[in-house]
C-alpha positions in Angstrom: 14.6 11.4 -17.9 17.6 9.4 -15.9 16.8 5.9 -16.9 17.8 3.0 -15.0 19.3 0.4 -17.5 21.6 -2.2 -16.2 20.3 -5.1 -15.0 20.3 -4.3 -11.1 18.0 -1.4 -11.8 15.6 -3.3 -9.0 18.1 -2.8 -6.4 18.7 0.7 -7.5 15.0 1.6 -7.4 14.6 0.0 -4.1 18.0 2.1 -2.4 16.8 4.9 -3.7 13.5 5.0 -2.5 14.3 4.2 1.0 16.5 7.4 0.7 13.8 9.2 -0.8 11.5 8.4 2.4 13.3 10.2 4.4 14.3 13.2 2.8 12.8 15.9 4.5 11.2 17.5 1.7 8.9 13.9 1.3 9.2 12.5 5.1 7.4 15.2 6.4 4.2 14.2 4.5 5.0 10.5 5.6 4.9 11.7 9.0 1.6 12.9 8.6 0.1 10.5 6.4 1.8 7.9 9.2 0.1 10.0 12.5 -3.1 9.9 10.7 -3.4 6.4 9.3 -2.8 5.4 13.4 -5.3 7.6 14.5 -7.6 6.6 11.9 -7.2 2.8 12.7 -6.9 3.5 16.3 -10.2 4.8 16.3 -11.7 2.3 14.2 -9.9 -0.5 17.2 -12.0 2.2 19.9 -15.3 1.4 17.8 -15.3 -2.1 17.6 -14.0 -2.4 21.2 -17.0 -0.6 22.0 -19.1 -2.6 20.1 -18.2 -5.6 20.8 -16.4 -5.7 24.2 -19.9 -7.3 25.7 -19.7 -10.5 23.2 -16.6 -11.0 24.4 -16.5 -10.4 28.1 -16.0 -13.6 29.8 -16.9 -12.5 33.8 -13.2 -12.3 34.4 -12.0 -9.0 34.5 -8.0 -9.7 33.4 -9.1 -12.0 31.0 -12.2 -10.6 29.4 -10.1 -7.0 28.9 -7.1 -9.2 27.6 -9.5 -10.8 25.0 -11.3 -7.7 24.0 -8.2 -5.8 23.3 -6.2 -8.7 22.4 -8.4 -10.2 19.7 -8.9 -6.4 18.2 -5.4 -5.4 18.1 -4.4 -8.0 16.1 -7.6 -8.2 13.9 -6.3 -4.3 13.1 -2.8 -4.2 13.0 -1.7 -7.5 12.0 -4.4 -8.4 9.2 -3.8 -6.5 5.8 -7.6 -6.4 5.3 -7.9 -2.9 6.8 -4.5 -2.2 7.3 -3.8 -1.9 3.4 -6.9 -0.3 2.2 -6.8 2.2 5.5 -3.4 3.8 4.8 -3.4 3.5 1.1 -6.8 6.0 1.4 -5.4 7.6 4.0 -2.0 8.1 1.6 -3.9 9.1 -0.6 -4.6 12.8 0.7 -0.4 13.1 0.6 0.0 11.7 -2.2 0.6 14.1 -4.9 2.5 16.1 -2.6 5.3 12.9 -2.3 5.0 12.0 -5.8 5.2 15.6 -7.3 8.3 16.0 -5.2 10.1 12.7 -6.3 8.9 13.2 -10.0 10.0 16.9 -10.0 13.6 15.6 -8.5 14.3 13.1 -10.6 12.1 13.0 -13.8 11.3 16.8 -14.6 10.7 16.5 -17.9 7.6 13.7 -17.2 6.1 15.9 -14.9 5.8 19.1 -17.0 3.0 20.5 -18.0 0.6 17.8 -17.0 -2.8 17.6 -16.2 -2.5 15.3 -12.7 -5.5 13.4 -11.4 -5.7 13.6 -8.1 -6.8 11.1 -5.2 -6.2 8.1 -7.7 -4.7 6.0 -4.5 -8.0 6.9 -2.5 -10.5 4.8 -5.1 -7.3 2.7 -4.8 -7.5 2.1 -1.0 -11.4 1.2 -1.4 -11.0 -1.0 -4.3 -8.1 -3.2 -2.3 -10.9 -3.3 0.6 -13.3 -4.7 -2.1 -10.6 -7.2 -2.6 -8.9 -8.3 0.6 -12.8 -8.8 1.8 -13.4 -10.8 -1.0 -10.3 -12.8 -1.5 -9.7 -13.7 2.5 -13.4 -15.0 2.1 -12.2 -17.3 -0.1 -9.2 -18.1 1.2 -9.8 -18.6 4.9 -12.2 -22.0 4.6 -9.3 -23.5 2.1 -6.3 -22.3 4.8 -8.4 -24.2 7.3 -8.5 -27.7 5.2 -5.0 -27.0 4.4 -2.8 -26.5 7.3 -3.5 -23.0 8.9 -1.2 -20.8 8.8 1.1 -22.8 6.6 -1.1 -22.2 3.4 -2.7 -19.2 5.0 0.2 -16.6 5.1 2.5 -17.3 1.9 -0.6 -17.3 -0.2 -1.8 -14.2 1.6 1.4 -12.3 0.8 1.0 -13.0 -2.9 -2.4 -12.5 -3.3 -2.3 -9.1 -1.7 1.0 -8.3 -3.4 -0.5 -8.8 -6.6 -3.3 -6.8 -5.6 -1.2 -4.0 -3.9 1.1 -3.9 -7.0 -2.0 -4.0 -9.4 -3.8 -1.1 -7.7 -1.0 1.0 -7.0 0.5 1.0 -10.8 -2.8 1.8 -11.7 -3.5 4.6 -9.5 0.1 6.1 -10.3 -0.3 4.9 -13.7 -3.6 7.2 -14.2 -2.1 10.1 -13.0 -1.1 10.7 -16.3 -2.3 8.2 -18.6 -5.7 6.9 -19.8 -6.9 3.3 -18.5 -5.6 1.4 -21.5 -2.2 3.1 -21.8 -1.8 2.2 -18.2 -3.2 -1.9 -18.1 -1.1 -1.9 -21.1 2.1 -0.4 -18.8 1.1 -2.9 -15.6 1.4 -5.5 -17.9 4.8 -4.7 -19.3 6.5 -3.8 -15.8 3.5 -6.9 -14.2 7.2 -8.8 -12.8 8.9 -5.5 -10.9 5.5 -4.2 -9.4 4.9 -7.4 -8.4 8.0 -8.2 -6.5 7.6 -4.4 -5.0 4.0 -5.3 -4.1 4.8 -8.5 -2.4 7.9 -6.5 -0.6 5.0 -4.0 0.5 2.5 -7.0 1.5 5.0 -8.4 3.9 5.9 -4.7 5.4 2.0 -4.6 6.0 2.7 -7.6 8.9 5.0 -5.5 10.4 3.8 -3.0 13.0 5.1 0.4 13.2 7.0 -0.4 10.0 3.5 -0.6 8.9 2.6 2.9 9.0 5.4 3.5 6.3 4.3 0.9 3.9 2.1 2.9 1.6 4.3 5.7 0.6 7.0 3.4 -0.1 5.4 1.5 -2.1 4.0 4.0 -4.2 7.4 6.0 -4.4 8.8 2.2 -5.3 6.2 2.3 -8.2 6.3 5.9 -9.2 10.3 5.0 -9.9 9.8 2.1 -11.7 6.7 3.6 -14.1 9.5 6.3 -14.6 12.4 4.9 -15.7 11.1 1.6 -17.2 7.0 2.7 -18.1 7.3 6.6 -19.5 9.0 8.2 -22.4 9.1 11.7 -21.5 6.4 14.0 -21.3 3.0 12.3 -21.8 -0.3 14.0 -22.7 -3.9 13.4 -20.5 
């Protein structure tokens, strides 16, 4: 295994994995998992248009349509609490094919001869809907007291960092080792994932850079369980 030691191994994780995005071999499953997490959300913007485009419609034409669209756009793309659970299931069908691809590149020896579980990032993506349900729930009345926006999108980004890192080394994690061996790994590498989660949670906001968010994350993770997590081959 090449393992990352000096103390910049962060920034060497990170480089690397943006290079890793787009090599061919990996950024043609990105492509795909990218087309289909936007038609997936796409649709699911047609269906609540649909449903609720009559609640909405004012008697103005320009102004009822800029509502309806308006106010569903951004409830979709610019709120994590589809956006992340969407593409991280939708991910989740590519997955093994990106992470096989960067494990058998850089860390053959961990990736022979093991029994993968596969679609790990699916129960992943519905688990992180679970949670960004829950946690904006509570969150929302307390952003309102608070000051908005102001409380509302720091805390946001760290809450769903935690929770992107958290679900993410655990989905990775149990690809190849059992539930204690891996809560036992998330909370020895708990700072790194974090800081990779919260860089995912703010790439979320960002539209069309969006669509890119999950795989990077998990290749950001699948690195750092690698060279700071695993010790060579490890048995189911």
């Amino acid at each position: 295994m090449k393992e990352i030691k000096h103390k910049n191994y962060l920034i060497t994780i990170f480089l690397l994995s943006i290079k890793n995005l787009f090599d061919p071999n990996v950024f043609k499953w990105v492509l795909y998992s990218s087309i289909l997490t936007l038609i997936t959300l796409s649709s699911i913007a047609f269906g609540i248009i649909y449903y609720v485009k009559d609640w909405l419609d004012t008697g103005i034409p320009f102004l009822g349509n800029f509502l309806i669209y308006g106010a569903t756009l951004a409830a979709i793309w610019g709120s994590t609490i589809l956006f992340v659970p969407t593409s991280t299931i939708i991910f989740s069908i590519f997955q093994d094919k990106i992470i096989d691809q960067i494990e058998g590149q850089y860390y053959p020896e961990a990736n022979k001869e093991l029994k993968i579980k596969f679609f790990t990032l699916f129960f992943a993506g519905v688990k992180l809907l679970g949670w960004s349900i829950l946690i904006n729930i509570i969150i929302f009345p307390i952003a309102l007291f608070w000051g908005s926006s102001l409380f509302w999108i720091p805390v946001n980004i760290l809450i769903t960092g935690y929770l992107i890192s958290k679900e993410y080394t655990e989905a990775l994690g149990l690809r190849k080792l059992s539930f204690i061996e891996v809560k036992e790994l998330r909370n020895n590498l708990f700072w790194p994932c974090w800081l990779f989660g919260i860089l995912g949670a703010l790439l979320f906001f960002i539209p069309i850079i969006n669509l890119f968010a999950a795989p990077l994350v998990a290749i950001l993770v699948s690195h750092t369980l690698n060279t700071k997590g695993y010790n060579g081959p490890i048995s189911d």
